[in-house]
C-alpha positions in Angstrom: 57.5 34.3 30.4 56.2 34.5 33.6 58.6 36.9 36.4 58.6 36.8 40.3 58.2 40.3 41.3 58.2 42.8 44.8 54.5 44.8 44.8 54.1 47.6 46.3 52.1 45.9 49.1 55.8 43.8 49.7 54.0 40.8 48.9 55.9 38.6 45.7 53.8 37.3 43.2 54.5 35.3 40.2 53.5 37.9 37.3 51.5 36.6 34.3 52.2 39.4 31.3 49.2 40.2 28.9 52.0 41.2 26.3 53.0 37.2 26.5 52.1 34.2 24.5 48.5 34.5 24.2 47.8 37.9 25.4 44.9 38.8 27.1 43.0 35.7 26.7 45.4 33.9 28.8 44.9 35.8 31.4 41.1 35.8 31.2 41.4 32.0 31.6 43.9 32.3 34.1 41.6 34.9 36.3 37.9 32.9 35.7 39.4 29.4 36.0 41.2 30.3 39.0 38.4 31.8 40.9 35.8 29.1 40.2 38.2 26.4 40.9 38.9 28.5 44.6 34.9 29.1 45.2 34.9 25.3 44.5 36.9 24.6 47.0 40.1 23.8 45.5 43.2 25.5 46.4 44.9 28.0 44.4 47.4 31.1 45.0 46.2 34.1 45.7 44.8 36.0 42.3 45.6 39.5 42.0 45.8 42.4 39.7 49.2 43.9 39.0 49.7 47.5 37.4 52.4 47.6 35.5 54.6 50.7 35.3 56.4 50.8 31.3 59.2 52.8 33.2 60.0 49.5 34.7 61.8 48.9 31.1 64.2 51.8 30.9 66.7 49.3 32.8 66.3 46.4 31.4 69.2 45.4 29.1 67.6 42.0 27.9 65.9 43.4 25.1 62.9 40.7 24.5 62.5 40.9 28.1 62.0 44.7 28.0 59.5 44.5 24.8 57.5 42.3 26.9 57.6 44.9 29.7 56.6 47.7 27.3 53.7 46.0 25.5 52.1 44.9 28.9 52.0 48.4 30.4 48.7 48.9 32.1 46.7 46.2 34.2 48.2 42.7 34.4 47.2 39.1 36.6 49.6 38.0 39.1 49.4 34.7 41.7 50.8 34.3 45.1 54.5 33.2 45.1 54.7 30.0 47.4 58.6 30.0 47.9 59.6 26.7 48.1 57.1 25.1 46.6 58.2 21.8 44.2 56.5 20.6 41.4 54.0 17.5 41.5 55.6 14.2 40.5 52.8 11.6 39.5 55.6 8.9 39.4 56.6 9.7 43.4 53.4 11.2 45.1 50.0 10.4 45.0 46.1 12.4 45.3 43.4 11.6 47.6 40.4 10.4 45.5 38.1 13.4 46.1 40.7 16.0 45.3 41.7 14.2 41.8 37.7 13.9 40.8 37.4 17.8 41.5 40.4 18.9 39.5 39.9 16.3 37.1 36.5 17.7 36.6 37.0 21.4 36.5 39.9 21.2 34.3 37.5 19.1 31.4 34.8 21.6 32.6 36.8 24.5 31.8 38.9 22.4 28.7 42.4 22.8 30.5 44.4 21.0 28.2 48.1 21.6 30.2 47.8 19.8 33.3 49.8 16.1 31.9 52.2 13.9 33.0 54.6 16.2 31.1 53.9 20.0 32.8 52.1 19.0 35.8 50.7 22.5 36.7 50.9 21.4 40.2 52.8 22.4 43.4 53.3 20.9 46.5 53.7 23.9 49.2 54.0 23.0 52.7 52.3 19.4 51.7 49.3 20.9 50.2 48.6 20.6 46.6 48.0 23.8 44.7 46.4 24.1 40.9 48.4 27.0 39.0 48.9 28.3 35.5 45.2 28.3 33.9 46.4 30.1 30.9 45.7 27.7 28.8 41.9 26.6 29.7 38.8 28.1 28.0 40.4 27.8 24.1 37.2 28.7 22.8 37.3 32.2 23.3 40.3 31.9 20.8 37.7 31.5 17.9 34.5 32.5 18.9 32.9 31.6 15.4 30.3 29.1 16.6 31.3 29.3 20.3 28.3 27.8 21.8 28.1 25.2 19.4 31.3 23.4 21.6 29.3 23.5 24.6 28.8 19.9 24.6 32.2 19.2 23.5 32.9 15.7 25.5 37.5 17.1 25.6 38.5 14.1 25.0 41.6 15.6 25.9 41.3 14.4 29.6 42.6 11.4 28.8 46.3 12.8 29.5 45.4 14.4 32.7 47.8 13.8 35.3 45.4 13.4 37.9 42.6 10.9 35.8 44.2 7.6 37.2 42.9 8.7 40.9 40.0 10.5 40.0 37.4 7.5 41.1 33.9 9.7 42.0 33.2 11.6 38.8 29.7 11.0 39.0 29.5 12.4 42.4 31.9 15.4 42.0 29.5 16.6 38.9 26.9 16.7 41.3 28.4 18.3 43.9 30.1 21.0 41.7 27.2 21.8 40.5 25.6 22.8 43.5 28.3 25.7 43.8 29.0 26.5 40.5 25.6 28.7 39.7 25.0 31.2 37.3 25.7 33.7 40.3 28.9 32.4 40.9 29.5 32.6 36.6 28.2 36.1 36.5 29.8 37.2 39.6 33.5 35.7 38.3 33.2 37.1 34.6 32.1 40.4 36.1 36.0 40.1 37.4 37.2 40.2 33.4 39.0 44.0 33.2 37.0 45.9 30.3 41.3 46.4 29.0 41.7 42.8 28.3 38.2 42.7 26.6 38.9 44.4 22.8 35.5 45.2 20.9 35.5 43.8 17.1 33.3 42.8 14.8 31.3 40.0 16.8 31.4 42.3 20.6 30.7 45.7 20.3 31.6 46.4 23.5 33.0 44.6 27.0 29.6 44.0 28.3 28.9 41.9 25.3 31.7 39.5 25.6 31.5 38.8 29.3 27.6 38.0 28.2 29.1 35.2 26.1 31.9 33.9 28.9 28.7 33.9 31.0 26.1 31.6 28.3 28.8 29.2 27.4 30.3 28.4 30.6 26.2 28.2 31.6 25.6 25.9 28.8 28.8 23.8 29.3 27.6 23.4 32.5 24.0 22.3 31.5 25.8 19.6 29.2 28.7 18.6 31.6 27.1 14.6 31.3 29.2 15.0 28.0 32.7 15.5 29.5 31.9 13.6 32.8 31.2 10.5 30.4 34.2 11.0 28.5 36.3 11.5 31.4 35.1 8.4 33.0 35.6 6.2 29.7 39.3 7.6 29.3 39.8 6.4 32.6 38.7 3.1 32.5 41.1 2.4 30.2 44.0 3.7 32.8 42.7 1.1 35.5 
């Protein structure tokens, strides 16, 4: 449950609550998806972090709305609102080849599994395409038992991507993304990760430890990314 709010910089953002859905996590993917995806050259809102004041809930008579408020006091993620913006319709518009291969292969790089036919995750703002709502991507740091043994994993789930009919030069996106995407650029984007959305257990003692781990598996995956390139490319020749 996402909310359009006034910062204190007068700027509106759309909110993304840690005290939501997923928690956290979401917001973690939302944060390191979004920023490699920009460094790559793809556009997307403006990331930024959002304190939230618990005080805000005093006034708020819908109750589950003023839970949510309570339980993500403290530092949220919030993206540029692009007012009049419309959502992408794959039946009505279409994507220059480039663009589709480059989203088509960060979202299987980074295993976004909600950007279908069915919730686009795509808006059209002054006739630019812009990739929102990562929240969803990186679903291994939901279960990290065994996390690096799903660096290879070929996400056969790109076969519903909205954008996989268009996307003609995965070959030469891989090759080209991987020319930006370094382990600088990985170290410097999880360094991003707040040490509030990053709760030691029994497998990270400490905040340190699991932006070690973002780092080595989004370092292997990228080592392995022949896997999902393949996969993507197969899906797609059965679209064409």
């Amino acid at each position: 449950m996402p909310a359009i709010i006034e910062a204190d910089d007068d700027g509106l953002y759309v909110l993304k609550f840690r005290g939501a859905g997923q928690g956290p996590k979401a917001l973690i993917a939302e944060l390191v998806v979004g920023e490699m995806a920009r460094a790559c050259g793809l556009p997307v809102p403006e990331i930024v972090f959002v304190q939230l004041d618990a005080e805000l809930a005093r006034t708020e008579p819908d109750p589950e709305i003023h839970d949510l408020i309570v339980a993500s006091a403290g530092l949220n993620l919030a993206l540029d609102y692009l007012p009049g913006s419309v959502m992408f319709n794959p039946v009505l518009q279409r994507v220059d080849e480039d663009l589709a291969s480059a989203v088509v292969w960060m979202d299987a790089y980074a295993t976004n599994i909600d950007r279908t036919p069915r919730n686009t995750n795509l808006l059209l703002w002054h006739k630019t395409l812009y990739l929102i709502d990562h929240g969803a991507a990186l679903y291994f740091h939901h279960s990290w038992r065994n996390y690096l043994d799903r660096c290879a994993d070929p996400f056969p789930s790109i076969r519903d991507h909205v954008l996989l009919r268009w996307a003609g030069r995965l070959k030469q996106t891989d090759a080209t993304m991987k020319k930006v995407i370094v382990e600088e650029l990985i170290a410097s984007t999880v360094e991003k990760i707040p040490s509030e959305w990053l709760i030691p257990d029994e497998r990270f003692a400490c905040a340190d430890a699991f932006r070690k781990a973002y780092r080595t598996y989004l370092t292997n995956r990228l080592d392995q990314s022949q896997s999902f390139v393949e996969e993507a490319i197969r899906a797609r020749s059965l679209l064409v």
